[in-house]
C-alpha positions as CSV (number, residue, x, y, z in Angstrom):
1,X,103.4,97.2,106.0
2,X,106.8,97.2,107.0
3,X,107.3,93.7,105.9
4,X,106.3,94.8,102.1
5,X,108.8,97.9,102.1
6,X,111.5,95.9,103.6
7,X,110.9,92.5,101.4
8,X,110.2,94.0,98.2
9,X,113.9,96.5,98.4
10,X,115.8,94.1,99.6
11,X,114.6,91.3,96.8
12,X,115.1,93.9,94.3
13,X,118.4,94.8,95.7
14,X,119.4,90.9,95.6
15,X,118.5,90.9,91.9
16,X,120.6,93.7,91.2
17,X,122.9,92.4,92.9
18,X,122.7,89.0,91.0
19,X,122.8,90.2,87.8
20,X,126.0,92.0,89.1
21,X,127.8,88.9,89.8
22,X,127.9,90.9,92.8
23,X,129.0,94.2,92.8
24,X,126.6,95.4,95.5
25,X,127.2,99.3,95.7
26,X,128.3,99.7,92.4
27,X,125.3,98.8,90.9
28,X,122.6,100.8,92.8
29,X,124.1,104.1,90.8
30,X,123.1,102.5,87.4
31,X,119.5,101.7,88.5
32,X,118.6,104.4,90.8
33,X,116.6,105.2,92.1
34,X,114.9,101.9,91.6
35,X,117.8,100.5,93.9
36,X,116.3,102.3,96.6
37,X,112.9,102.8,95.9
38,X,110.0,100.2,97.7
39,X,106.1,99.2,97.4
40,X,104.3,99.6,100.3
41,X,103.2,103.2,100.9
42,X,99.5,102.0,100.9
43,X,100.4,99.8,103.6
44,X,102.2,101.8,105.9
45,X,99.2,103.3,108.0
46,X,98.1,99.5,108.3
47,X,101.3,98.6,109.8
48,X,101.0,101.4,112.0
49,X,97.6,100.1,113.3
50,X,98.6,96.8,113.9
51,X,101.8,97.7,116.0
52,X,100.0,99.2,118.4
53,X,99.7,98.1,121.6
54,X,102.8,95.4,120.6
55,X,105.9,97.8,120.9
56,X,108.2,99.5,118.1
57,X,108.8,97.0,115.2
58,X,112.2,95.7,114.7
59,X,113.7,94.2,111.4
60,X,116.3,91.5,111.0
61,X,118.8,90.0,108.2
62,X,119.9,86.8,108.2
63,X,123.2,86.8,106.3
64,X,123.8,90.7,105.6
65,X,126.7,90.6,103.0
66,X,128.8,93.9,102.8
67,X,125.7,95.7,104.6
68,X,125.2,97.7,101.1
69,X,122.0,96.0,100.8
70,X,120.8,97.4,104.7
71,X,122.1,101.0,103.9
72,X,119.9,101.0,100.5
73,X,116.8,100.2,101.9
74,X,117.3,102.2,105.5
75,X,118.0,105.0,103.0
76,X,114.5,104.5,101.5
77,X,112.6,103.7,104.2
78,X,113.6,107.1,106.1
79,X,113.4,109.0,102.5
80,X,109.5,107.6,101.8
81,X,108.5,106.6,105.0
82,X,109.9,108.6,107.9
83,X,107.0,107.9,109.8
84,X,108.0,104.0,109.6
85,X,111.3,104.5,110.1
86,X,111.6,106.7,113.2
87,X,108.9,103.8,114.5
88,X,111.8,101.2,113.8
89,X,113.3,99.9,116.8
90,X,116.0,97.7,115.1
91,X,117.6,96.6,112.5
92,X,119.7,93.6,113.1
93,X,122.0,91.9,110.9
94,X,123.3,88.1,112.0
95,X,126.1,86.9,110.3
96,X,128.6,83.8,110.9
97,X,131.5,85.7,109.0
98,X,133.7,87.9,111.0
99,X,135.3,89.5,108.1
100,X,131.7,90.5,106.9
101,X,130.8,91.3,110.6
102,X,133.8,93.8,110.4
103,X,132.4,95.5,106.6
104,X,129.2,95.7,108.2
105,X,130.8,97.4,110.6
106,X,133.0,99.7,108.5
107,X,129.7,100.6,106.1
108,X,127.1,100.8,108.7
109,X,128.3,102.0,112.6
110,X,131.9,103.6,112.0
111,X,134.2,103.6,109.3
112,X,138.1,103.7,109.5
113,X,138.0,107.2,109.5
114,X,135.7,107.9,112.8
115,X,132.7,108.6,110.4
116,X,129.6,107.5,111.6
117,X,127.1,105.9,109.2
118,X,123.6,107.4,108.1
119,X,121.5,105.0,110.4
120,X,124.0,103.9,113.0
121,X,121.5,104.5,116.3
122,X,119.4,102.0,114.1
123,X,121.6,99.4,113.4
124,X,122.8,96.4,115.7
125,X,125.2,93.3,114.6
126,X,125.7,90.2,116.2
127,X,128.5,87.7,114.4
128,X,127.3,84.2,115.0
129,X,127.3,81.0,113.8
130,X,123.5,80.2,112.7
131,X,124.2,76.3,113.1
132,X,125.5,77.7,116.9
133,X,121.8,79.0,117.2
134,X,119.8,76.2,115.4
135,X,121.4,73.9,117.8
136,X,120.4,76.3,120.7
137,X,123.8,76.8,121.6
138,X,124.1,80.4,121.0
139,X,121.4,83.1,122.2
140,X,119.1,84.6,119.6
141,X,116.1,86.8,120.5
142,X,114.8,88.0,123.4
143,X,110.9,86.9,123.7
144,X,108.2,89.2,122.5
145,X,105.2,89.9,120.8
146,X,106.7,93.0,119.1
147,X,106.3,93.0,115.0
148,X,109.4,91.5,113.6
149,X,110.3,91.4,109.7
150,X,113.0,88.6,108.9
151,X,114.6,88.6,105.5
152,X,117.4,86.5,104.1
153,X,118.5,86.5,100.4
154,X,120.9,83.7,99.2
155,X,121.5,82.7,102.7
156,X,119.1,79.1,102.5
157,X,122.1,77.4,99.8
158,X,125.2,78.5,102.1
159,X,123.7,77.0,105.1
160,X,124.8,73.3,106.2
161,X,122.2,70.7,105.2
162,X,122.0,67.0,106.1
163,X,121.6,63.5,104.3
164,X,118.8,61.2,105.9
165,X,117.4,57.6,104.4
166,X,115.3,55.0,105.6
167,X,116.6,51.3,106.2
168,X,114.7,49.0,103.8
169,X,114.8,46.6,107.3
170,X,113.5,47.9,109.9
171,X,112.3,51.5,108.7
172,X,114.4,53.5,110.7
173,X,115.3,56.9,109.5
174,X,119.0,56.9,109.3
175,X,121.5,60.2,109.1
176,X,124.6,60.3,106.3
177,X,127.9,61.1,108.2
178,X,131.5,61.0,106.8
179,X,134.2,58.7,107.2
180,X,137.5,58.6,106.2
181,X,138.9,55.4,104.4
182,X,142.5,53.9,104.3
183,X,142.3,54.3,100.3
184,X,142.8,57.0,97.9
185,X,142.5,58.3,94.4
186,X,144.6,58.2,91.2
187,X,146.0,61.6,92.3
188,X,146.7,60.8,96.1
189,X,144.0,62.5,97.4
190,X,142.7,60.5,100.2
191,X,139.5,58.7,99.7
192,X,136.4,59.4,102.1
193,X,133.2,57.6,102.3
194,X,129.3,58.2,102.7
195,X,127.5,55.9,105.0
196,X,124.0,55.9,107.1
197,X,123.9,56.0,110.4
198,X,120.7,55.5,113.3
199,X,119.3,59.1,113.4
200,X,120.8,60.2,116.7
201,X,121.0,64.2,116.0
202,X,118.9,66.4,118.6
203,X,118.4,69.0,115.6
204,X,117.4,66.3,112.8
205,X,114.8,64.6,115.6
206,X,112.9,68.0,116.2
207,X,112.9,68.9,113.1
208,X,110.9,65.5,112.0
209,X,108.7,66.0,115.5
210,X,107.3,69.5,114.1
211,X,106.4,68.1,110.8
212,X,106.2,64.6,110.2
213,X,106.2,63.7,106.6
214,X,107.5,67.0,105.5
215,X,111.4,66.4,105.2
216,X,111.4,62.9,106.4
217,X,112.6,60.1,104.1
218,X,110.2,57.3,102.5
219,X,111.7,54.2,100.7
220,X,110.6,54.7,97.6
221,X,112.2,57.8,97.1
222,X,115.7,56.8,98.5
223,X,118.2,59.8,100.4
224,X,117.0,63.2,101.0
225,X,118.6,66.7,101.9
226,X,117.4,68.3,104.6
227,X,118.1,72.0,105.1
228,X,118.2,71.3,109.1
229,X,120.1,74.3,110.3
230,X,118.0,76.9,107.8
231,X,114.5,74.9,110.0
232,X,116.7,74.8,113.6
233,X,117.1,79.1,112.8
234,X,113.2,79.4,111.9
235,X,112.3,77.0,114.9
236,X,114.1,79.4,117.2
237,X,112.8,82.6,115.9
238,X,109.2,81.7,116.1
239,X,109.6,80.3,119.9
240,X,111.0,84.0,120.1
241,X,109.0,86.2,117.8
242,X,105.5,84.7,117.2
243,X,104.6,87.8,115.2
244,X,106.8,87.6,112.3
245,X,107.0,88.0,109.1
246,X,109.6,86.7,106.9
247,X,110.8,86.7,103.1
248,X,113.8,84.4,102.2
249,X,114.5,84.4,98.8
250,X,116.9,82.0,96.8
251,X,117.8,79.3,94.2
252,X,115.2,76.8,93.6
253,X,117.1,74.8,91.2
254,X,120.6,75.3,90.2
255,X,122.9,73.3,87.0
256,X,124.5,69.8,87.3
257,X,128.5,70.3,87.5
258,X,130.5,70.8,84.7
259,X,132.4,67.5,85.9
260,X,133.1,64.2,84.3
261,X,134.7,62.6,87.5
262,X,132.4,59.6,88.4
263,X,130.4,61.1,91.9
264,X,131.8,59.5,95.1
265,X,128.7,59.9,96.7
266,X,124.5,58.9,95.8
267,X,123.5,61.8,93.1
268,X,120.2,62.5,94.4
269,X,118.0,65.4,93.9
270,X,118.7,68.4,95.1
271,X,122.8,67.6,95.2
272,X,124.8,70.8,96.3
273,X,126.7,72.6,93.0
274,X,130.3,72.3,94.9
275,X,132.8,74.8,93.2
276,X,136.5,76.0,94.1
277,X,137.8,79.3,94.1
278,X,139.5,78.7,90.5
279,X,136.0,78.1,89.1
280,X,136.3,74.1,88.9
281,X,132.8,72.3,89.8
282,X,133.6,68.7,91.1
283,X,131.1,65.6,90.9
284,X,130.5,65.4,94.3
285,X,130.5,67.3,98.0
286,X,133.3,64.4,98.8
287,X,135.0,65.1,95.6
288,X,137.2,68.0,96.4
289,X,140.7,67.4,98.2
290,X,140.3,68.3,101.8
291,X,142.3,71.1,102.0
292,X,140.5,72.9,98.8
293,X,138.2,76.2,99.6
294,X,134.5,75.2,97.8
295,X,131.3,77.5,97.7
296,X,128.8,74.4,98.5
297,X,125.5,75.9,97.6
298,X,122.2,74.3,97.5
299,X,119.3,74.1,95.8
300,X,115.9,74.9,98.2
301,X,112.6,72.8,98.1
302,X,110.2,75.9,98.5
303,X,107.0,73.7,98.8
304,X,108.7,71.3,101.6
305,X,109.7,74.6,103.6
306,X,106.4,76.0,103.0
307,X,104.8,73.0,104.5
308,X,107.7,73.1,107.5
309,X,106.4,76.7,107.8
310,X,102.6,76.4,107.6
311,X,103.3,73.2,110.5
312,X,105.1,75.4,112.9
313,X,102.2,78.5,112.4
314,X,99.8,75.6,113.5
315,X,101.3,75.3,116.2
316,X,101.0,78.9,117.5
317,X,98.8,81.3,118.9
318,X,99.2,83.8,115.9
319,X,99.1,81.1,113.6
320,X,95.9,82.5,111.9
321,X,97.3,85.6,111.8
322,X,100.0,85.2,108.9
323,X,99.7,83.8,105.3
324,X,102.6,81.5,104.0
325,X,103.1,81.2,100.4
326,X,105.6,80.1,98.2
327,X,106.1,81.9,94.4
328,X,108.8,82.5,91.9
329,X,110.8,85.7,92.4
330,X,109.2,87.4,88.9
331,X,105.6,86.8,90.3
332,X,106.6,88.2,93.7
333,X,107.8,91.3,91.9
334,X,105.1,91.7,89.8
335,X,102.9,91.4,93.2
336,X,104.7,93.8,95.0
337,X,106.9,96.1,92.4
338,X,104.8,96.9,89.1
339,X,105.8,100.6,89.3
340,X,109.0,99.5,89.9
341,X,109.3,96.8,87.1
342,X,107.7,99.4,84.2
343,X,110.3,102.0,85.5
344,X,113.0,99.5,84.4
345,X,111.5,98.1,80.9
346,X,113.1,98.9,77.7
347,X,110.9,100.7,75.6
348,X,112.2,98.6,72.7
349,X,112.0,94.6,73.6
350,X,109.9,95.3,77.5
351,X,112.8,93.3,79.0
352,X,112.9,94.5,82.5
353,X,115.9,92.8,84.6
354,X,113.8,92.6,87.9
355,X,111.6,89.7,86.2
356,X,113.2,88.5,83.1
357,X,116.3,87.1,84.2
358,X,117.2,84.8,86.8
359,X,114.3,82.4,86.5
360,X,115.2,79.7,88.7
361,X,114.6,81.5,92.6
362,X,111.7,81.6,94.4
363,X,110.3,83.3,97.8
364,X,109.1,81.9,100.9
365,X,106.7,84.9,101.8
366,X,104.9,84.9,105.6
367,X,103.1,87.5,106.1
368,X,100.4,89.3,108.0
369,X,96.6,88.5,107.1
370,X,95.0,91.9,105.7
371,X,93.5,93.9,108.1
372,X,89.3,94.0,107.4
373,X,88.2,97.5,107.8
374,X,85.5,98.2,109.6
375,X,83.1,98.5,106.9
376,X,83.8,95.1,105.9
């Protein structure tokens, strides 16, 4: 299926890329042609079958980076399966960065030197905030029933999440927002402040509607995150694209800070690992100074999104027609990449790089039921 092809490259692409500390490009040249090669070929005539009747399939990325990673697995596709890829309508990369909008660009459509890339009639890009589109404020996909494939690697812990609790009074839900107090720190650094607030946003509200008990608070357990614009961007493409698929792959559990400033803020689980560009991890997201550039990434609750997921297929018409599962990224290569992950073993210790290292990320995997033959 096209799903498989396209999930399985571009997860081993993103470990590659991961053990990299991210190279991209560079990379792909030491492991090729395992870089570029997929799983899937038994799957292909399947996917074929079950596109029928719905229109050409069409692929999307969430988050596309430099592009390397859509170039590597177009390549592949239209190396091992031309029959798939001539099929393939689209392949769409959404991203909210307009410098990476512009590399996409420069790697993908037209370079700085009038070349056009290898798949340019294929690709399409679209430079949007995904909060703009969570929020329904910003268009996303046109309706259909046509097959779609959705992947998104390390885009869950960039996205903006938000801090819910529940009053010990009156059982509301309330929402963490930020205010700004009249005192500051030892080093002049003015002071801000965490407090709860009644739930009031739109986003937050639909989110709990879909899936009560899922990402809503309980007493007991104190504050939560909630990954509410990562749930507002899979709302929206299922009211779009019933017949999806998806694979978003990413950090299910990342390091305390290396920080021995007292946090300003509740330390709760699942706390983002805040980080400035000179490598210093603070306590706290309301730790660094307010002019200071952070990488804020988050850990994802798999299961919870796997329940959000499995809650919003319910409540389709092709609900029955997908599986959603939840596994570690080593088990999800060893499901979908054994050739892949012997081609890359030492013959001296079996360490292969696609399973052995990075143990803490997982994947969200939806994808379509297997078709019964006939004979079945």
């Amino acid at each position: 299926m096209l799903w498989v092809a396209l999930t399985m490259e571009l997860q081993k692409l993103h470990v590659i890329n991961n053990l990299t500390g991210g190279m991209g490009t560079a990379i792909l040249s030491v492991f090729h042609p395992f870089g570029e090669n997929g799983i899937g070929n038994e799957h292909t005539n399947e996917f074929i079958e079950s596109s029928r009747g719905c229109g050409l399939p069409r692929a999307i990325e969430l988050g596309g980076g430099r592009g390397t990673n859509a170039n590597a697995l177009l390549d592949y596709l239209k190396a091992n399966h031309r029959d798939m890829y001539e099929k393939l309508d689209s392949y769409t990369i959404f991203d909210t960065s307009p410098t990476l909008h512009e590399l996409q660009r420069d790697v993908l459509i037209k370079n700085s030197l009038g070349e056009y890339g290898t798949h340019a009639d294929k690709i399409k890009l679209r430079n949007v905030d995904l909060m703009d589109i969570a929020e329904g404020l910003s268009p996303f996909l046109s309706p259909s029933s046509k097959p779609t494939a959705v992947i998104a690697l390390e885009m869950l812990d960039n996205l903006p999440h938000d801090k819910v609790a529940r009053c010990i009074q009156s059982n509301e839900i309330l929402q963490a927002e930020i205010k700004d107090t009249n005192l500051t720190l030892s080093s002049h650094q003015p002071l801000s402040s965490e407090i709860f607030c009644p739930l009031s946003d739109k986003l937050l509200k639909d989110i709990f509607a879909i899936a009560a008990g899922v990402y809503e608070p309980k007493l007991s357990l104190g504050s939560r995150w909630v990954p509410s614009v990562a749930l507002g961007v899979i709302m929206k493409l299922y009211e779009c694209r019933p017949n999806t698929s998806l694979a978003f792959a990413d950090f299910d559990w990342l390091p305390p800070p290396e920080s021995h400033e007292p946090a300003l803020a509740e330390t709760i689980i699942g706390d983002p690992l805040v980080t400035d560009m000179n490598g210093k991890d603070y306590a706290c997201y309301l730790s660094p100074p307010q002019d200071a550039l952070c990488d804020i990434l988050f850990p994802t609750d798999f299961q919870r999104l796997e329940a959000f997921v499995k809650q919003i297929h319910a409540n389709t018409a092709t609900g029955d027609s997908f599986l959603v599962s939840t596994m570690k990224q080593h088990t999800f290569l060893l499901k979908h990449g054994k050739k892949e992950i012997e081609q890359t073993k030492s013959w001296l210790t079996g360490y292969s790089p696609l399973i052995d290292d990075f143990g803490n990320c997982s994947v969200l995997e939806v994808a379509p039921r297997p078709i019964k033959s006939s004979s079945q």
